[in-house]
C-alpha positions as CSV (number, residue, x, y, z in Angstrom):
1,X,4.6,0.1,-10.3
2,X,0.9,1.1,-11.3
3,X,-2.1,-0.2,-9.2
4,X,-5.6,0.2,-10.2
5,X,-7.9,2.7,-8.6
6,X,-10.1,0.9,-5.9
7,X,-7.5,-1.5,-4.6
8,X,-7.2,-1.5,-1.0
9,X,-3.7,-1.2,0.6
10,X,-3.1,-4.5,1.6
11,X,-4.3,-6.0,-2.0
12,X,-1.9,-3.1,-4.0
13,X,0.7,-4.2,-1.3
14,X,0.6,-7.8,-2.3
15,X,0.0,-7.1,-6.0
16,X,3.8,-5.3,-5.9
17,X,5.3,-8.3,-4.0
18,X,6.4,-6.0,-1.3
19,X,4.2,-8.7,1.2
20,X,4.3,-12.2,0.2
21,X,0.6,-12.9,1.9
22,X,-2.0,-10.5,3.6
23,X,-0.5,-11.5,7.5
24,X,3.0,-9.8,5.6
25,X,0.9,-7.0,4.6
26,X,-1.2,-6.0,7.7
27,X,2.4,-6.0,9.8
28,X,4.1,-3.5,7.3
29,X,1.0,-1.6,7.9
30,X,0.4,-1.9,11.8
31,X,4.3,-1.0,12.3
32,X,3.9,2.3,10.5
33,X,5.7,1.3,7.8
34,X,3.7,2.2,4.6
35,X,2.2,6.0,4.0
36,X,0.2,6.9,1.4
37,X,0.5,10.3,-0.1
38,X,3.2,10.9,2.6
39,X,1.4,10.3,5.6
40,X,2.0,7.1,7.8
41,X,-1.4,4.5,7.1
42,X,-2.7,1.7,9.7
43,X,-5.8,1.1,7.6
44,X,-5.1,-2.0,5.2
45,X,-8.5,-1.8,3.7
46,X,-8.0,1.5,2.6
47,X,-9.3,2.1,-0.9
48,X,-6.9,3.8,-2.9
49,X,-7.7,6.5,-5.1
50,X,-6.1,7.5,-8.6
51,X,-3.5,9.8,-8.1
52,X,-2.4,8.2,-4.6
53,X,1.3,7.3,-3.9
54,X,2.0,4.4,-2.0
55,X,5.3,4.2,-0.3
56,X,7.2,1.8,1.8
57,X,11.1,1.7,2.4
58,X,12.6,2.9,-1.1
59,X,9.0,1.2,-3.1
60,X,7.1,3.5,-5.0
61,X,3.6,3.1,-6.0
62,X,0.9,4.6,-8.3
63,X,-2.6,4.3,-8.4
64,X,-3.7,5.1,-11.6
């Protein structure tokens, strides 16, 4: 899936349906769950940047 540039993490993460609400989201991220260009990321209002991968479990995202 493709997320626009500027999103933060916990937005894109709810945008792909990988967290149902923002509480889903900020646990993924406080477990070290979800990295972003392959390193582990706590930060839910990261921005994300075009050409950023967003990974969590076997979920793949874009940021385009």
């Amino acid at each position: 899936m493709q997320i626009p540039a500027g999103t933060t993490l916990g937005q894109a993460l709810k945008a792909a349906s990988i967290a149902g609400t923002g509480g889903e989201a900020k646990v993924l991220i406080q477990a070290g769950e979800v990295s972003v260009n392959g390193e582990i990321e706590t930060r839910r209002g990261r921005r994300l940047r075009a050409g950023d991968v967003v990974e969590v479990d076997d979920e793949r995202l874009e940021v385009r």
